[in-house]
C-alpha positions as CSV (number, residue, x, y, z in Angstrom):
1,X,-30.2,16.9,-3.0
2,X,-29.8,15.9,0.8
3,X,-29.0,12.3,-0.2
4,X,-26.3,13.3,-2.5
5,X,-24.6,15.9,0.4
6,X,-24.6,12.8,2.7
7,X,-23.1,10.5,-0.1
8,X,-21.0,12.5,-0.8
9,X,-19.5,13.7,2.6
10,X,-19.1,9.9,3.5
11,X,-17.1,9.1,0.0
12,X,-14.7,12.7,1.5
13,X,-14.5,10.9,4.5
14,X,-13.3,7.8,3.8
15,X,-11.0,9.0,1.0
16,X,-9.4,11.0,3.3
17,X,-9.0,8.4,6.0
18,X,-7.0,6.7,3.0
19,X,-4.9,9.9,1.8
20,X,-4.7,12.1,3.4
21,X,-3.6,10.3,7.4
22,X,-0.1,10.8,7.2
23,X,-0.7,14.9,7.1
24,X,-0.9,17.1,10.4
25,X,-1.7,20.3,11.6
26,X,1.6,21.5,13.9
27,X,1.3,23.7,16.5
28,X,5.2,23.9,17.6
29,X,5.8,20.5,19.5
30,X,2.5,19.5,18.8
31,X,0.5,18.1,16.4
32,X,-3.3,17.2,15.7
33,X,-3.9,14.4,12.5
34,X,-5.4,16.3,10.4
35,X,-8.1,13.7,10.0
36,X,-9.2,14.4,13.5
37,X,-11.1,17.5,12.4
38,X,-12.6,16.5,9.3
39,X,-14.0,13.8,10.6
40,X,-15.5,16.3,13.1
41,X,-16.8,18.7,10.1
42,X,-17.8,15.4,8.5
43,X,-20.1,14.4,11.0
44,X,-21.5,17.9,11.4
45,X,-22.5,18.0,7.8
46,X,-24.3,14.9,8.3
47,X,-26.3,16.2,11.4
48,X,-27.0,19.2,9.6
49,X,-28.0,16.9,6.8
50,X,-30.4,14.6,9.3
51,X,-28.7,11.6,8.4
52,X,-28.0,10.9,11.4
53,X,-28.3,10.5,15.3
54,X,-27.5,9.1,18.9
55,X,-28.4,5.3,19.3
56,X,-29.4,5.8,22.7
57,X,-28.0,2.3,23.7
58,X,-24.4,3.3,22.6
59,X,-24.9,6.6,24.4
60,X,-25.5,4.8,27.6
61,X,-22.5,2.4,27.0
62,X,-20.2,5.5,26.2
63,X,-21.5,7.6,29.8
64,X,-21.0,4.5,31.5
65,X,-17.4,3.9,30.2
66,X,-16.1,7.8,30.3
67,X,-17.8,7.5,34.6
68,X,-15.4,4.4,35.1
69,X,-12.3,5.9,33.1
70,X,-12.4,9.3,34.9
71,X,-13.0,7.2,38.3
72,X,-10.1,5.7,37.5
73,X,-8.1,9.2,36.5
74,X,-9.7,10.1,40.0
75,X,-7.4,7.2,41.8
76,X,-4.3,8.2,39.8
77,X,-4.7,12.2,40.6
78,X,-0.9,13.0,42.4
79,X,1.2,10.7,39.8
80,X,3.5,12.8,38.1
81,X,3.1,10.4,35.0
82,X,-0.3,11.1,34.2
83,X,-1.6,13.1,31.2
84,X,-5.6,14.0,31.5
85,X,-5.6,15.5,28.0
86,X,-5.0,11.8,27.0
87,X,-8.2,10.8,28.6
88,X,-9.9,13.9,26.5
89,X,-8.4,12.7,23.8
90,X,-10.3,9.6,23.9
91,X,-13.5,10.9,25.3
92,X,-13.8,13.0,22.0
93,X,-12.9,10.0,19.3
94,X,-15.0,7.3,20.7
95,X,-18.3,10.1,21.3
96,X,-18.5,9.6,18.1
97,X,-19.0,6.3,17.9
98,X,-22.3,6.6,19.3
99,X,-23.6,8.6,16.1
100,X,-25.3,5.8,13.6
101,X,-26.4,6.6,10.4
102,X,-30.3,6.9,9.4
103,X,-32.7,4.4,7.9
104,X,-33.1,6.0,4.7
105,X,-29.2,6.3,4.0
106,X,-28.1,3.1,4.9
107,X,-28.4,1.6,1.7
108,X,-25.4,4.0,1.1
109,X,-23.3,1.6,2.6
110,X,-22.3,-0.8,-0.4
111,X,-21.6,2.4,-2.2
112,X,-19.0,3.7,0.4
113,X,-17.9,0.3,1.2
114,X,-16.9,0.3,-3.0
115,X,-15.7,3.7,-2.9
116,X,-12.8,2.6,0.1
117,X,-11.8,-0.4,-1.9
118,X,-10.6,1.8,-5.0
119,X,-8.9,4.3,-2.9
120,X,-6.7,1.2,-1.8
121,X,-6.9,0.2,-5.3
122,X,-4.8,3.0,-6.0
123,X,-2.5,2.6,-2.6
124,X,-2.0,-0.8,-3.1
125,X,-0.7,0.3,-7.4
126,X,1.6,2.7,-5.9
127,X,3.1,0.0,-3.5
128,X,3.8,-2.1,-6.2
129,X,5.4,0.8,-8.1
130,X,7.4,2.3,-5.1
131,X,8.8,-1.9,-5.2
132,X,9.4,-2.0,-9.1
133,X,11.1,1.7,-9.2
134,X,13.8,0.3,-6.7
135,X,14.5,-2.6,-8.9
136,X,15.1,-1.1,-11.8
137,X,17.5,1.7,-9.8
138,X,15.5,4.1,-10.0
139,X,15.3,4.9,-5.9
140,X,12.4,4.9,-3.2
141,X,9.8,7.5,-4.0
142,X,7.9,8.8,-0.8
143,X,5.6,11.6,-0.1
144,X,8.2,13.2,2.5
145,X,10.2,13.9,-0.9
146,X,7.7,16.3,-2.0
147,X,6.0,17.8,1.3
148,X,7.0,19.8,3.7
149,X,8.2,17.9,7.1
150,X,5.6,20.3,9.4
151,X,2.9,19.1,7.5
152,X,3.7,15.2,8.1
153,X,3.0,13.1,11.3
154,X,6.2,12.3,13.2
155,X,6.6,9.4,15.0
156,X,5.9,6.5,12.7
157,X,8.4,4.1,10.6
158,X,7.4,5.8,7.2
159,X,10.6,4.2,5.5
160,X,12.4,0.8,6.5
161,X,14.3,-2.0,4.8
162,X,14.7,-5.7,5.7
163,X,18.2,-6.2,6.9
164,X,18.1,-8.9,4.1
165,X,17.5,-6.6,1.0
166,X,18.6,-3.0,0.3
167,X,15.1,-2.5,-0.8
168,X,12.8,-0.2,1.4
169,X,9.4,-1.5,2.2
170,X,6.6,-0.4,0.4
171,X,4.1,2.2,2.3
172,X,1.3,2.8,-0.5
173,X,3.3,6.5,-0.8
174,X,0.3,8.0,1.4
175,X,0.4,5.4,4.2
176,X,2.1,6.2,7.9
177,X,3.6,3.0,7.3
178,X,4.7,-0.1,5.7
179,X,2.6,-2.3,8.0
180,X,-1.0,0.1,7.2
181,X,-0.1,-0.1,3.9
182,X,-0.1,-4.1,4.0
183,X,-2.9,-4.1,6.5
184,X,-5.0,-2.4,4.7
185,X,-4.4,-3.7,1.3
186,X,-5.4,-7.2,2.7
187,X,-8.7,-5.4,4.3
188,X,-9.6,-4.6,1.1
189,X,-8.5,-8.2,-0.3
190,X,-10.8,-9.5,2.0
191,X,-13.6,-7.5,1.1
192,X,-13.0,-7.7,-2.6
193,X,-13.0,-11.5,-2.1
194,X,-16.0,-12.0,0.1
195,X,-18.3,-9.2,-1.8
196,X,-17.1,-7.5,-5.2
197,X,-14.7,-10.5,-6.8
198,X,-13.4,-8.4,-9.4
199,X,-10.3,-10.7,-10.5
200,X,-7.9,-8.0,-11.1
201,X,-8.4,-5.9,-8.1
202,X,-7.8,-8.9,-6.2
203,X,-4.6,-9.4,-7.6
204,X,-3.2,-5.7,-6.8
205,X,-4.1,-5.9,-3.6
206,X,-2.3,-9.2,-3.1
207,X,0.4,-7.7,-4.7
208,X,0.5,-5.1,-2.7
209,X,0.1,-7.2,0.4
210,X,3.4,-9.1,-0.6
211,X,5.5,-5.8,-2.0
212,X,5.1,-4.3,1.7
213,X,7.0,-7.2,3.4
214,X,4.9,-6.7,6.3
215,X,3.4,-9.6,8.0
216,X,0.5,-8.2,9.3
217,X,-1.2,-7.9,6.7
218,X,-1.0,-11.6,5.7
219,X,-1.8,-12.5,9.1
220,X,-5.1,-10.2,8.5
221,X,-6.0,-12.6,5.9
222,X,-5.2,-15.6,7.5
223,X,-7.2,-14.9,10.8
224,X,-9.8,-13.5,8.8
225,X,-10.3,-17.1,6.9
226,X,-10.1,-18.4,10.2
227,X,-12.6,-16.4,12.3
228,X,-15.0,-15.7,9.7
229,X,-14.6,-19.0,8.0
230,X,-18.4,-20.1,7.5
231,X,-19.2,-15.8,6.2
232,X,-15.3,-15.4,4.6
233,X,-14.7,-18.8,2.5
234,X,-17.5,-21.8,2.2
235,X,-20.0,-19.2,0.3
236,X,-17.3,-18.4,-1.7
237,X,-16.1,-21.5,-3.7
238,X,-16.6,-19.5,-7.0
239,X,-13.9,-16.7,-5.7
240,X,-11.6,-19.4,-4.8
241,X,-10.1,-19.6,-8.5
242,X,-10.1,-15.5,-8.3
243,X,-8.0,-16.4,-5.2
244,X,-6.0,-18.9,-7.1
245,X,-5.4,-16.9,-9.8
246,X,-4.0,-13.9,-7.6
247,X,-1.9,-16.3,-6.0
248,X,-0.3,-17.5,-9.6
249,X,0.3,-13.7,-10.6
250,X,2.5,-12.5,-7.4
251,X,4.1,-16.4,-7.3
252,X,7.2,-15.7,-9.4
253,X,8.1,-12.8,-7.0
254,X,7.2,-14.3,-3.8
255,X,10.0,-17.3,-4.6
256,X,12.6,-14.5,-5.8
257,X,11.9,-13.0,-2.0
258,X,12.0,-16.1,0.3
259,X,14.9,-15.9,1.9
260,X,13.2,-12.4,3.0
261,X,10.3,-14.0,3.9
262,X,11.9,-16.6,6.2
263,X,14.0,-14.3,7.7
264,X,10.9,-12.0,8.8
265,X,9.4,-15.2,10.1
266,X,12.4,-16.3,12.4
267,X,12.5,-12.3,13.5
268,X,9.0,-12.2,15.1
269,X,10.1,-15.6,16.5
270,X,12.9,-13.4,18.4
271,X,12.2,-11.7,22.0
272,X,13.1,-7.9,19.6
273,X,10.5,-8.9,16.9
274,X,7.8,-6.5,16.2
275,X,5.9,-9.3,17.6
276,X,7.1,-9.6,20.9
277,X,6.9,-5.5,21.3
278,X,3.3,-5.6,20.0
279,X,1.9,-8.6,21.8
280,X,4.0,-9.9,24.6
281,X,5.7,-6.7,26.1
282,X,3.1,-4.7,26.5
283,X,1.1,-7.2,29.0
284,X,4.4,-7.9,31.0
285,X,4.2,-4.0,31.5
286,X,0.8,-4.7,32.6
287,X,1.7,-7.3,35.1
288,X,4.2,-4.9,37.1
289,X,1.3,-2.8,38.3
290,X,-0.2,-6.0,40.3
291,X,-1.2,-5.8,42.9
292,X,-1.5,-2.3,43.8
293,X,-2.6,-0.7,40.4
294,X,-4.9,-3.9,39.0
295,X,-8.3,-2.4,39.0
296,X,-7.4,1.5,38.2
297,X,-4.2,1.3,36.4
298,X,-1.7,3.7,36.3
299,X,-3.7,6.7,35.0
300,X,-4.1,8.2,31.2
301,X,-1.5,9.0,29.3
302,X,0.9,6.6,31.8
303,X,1.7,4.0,28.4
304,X,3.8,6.5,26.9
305,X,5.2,8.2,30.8
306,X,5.3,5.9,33.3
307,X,8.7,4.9,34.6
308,X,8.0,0.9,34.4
309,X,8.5,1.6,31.0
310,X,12.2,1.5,31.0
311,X,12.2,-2.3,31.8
312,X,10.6,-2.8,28.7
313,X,12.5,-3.1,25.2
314,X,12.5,0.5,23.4
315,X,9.9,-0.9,20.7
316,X,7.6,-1.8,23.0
317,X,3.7,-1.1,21.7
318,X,0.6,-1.0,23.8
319,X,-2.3,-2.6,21.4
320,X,-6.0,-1.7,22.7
321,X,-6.5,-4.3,25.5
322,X,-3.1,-3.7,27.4
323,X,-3.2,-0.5,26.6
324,X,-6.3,-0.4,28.3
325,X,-5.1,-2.7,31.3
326,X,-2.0,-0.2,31.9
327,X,-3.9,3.4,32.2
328,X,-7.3,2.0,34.0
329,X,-7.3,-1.5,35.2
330,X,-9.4,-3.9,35.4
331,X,-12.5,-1.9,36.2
332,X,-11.5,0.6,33.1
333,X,-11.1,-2.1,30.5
334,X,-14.3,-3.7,31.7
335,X,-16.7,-0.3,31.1
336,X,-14.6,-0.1,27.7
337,X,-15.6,-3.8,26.5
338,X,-19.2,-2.9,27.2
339,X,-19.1,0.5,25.1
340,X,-17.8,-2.0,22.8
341,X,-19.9,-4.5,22.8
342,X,-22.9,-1.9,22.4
343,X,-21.2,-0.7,19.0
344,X,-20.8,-4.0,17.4
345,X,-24.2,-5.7,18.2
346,X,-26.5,-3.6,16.4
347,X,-24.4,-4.2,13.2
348,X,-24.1,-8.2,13.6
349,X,-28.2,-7.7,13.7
350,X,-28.4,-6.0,11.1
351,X,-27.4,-8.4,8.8
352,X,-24.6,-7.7,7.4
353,X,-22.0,-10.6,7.0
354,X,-19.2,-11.2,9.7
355,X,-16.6,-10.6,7.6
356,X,-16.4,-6.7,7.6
357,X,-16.8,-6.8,11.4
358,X,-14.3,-9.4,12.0
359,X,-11.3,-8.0,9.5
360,X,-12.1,-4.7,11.3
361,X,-11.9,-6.1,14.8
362,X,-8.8,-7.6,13.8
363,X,-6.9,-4.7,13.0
364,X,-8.4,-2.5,15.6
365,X,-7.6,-5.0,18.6
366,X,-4.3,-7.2,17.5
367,X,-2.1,-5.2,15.0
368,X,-3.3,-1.1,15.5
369,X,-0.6,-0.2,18.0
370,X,-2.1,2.2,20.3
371,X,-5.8,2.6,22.0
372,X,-6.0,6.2,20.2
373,X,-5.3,6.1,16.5
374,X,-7.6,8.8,15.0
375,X,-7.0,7.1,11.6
376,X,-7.9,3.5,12.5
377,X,-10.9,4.3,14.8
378,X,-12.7,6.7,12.1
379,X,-12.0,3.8,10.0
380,X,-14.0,1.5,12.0
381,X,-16.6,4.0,12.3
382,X,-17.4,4.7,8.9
383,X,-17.1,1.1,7.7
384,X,-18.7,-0.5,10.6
385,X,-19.9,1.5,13.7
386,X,-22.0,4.1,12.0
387,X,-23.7,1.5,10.3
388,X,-25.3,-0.5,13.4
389,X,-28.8,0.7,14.5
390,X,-30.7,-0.8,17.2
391,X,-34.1,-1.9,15.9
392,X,-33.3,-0.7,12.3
393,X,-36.8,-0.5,9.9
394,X,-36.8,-2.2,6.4
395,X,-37.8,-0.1,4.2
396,X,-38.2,-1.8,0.5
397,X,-36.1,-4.4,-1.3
398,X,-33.1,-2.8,-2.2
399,X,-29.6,-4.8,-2.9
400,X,-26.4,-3.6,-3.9
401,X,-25.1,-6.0,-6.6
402,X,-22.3,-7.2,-4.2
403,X,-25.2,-8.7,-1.9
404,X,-24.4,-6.1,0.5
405,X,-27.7,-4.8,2.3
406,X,-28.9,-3.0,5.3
407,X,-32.1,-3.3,4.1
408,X,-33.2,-0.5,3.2
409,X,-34.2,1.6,-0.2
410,X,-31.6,3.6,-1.9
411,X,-31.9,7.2,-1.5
């Protein structure tokens, strides 16, 4: 009965990472995702349960970091551009990435891993419709049509158009936008490649991928097959006519849209491309703290307040590292690469392929565009982080049919 509560609240968990992250809970100004607590109620349940615990050796990593971080906050106290509850903010998300999952319930992970891959399944169909519906004339259907505006997470680019097409993007109808929807569509491309290879699951999501017009998530895919080539593609010469095949289906379309596809391409070639705001701007906003704010930045919260911000271009987005560079240095960013580092070895150990961690470590450090992104870091953690146990004990033969195994028996 226990096994089947902690089954269960996992599946909740990562369904609603899927549906449910574009929904809020508004206090006037404010608003909380409302997957920040029920991931918290989540994780409860599972310590009720006993499923899981601290891995003392991520717990160490995490004190260490949160010491240096509020040192830094320390050497920033008097700017008027500083926001501690920012620094709370982070304290509270990554704490629970110290929590890993038990022996006995690891073998869950196939399961859950399976259980992610058809909630994109049906993201990724609903892309493809929200993109054939606008053919036809029929107009852009989108959750903010049918649910009220206090309930929804401002701030994001829900709904855009390439200024090549009068055809909106498509965002998967529950994603916070077009380039999640692509991104993760390709995350589960990958993983349906490397581990499940069911043929027409592969082509949806590549579909999907392609109906988005965002790059990122082709980009996913292509570093991916780069980084994890030896885990990703040689073991997999038997997928590569699933691959093929996915490619044939989505071809016709792809040719119909190349003009938009080349004109995307020569946009993030541009000094106002997404690109440029995501992965050049942010560390030339980094580089006017030298010399005087290099090893404590310019204190939490400062990537979104600070004044050095107007010399940047409006669209400017601070991904993880200069994110991390900007509020607390050098010494900051160093004590957060360690907490890192102690989150991700346990799982390479462990035996799972490189693929998951890599496709995850891709998203999470290049193309999620802030350091705090409730929705992306409980992502990681229930696909990856929770997963990795120092010194993990076998315990029976049990595979998932994928080939996906912690090594332990199914509960």
């Amino acid at each position: 009965m226990k096994a089947f509560w902690v089954r269960s609240v996992i599946y909740v968990e990562l369904i609603s990472l899927v549906f449910l992250q574009r929904f809020a809970i508004t206090f006037g100004v404010k608003q909380i995702p409302l997957v920040l607590p029920l991931t918290f109620v989540v994780m409860t349940i599972l310590f009720l349960c006993n499923a899981v615990d601290i891995a003392r050796a991520k717990l160490e990593a995490y004190t260490l970091m949160i010491s240096m971080l509020i040192l830094c906050a320390v050497m920033s106290i008097g700017s008027l551009h500083i926001a501690l509850t920012s620094l709370a903010a982070l304290a509270s998300v990554y704490l629970l990435w110290t929590v890993t999952i038990k022996d006995p319930y690891r073998p869950i992970f196939p399961d859950a891993l399976n259980v992610f891959q058809w909630s994109i399944a049906v993201t990724s169909l609903l892309s493809v419709f929200q993109f054939l519906l606008q053919l036809v004339g029929l107009g852009f259907l989108d959750l903010n049509s049918l649910v009220p505006t206090h309930w929804m997470l401002s701030g994001f680019n829900t709904t855009y158009h390439p200024p090549l097409m009068n055809i909106f993007k498509s965002n998967g109808f529950f994603m916070l936008e077009p380039s999640f929807a692509s991104q993760l569509s390709a995350l589960a491309f990958i993983f349906e490649y490397r581990y499940f290879k069911r043929i027409s699951l592969l082509a949806l999501y590549m579909a999907a991928v392609i109906f988005t017009f965002s790059g990122t998530g082709i980009l996913l895919i292509l570093l991916a097959a780069v980084f994890a080539f030896r885990d990703f593609l040689l073991p997999n010469k038997k997928a590569l006519k699933y691959l093929l095949f996915s490619l044939v289906l989505v071809f016709p379309m792809t040719i119909a849209y190349l003009p938009v596809y080349i004109e995307r391409i020569q946009h993030q070639l541009s000094t106002g491309s997404s690109a440029y705001a995501r992965w050049v701007s942010p560390f030339i906003g980094v580089s006017y703290l030298f010399p005087t704010h290099t090893l404590w930045g310019a204190g939490p919260g400062s990537e979104s307040r600070s004044p050095l911000l107007t010399l940047l271009p409006p669209a400017t987005s601070f991904t993880v590292l200069p994110s991390l560079l900007f509020q607390y240095g050098v010494i900051g960013t160093v004590s957060f690469a360690i907490f890192l580092y102690a989150c991700v070895r346990p799982y390479v150990k462990s035996g799972v392929s490189s693929t998951i961690i890599v496709s995850l470590g891709i998203i999470y450090l290049l193309l999620n565009g802030t350091l705090i992104e409730p929705f992306i870091d409980f992502l990681v953690l229930f696909l990856a982080v929770i997963w990795s146990r120092e010194n993990a004990q076998p315990n029976g033969t049990y595979q998932h049919k994928s080939g996906l195994s912690l090594g332990a028996r199914a509960p």
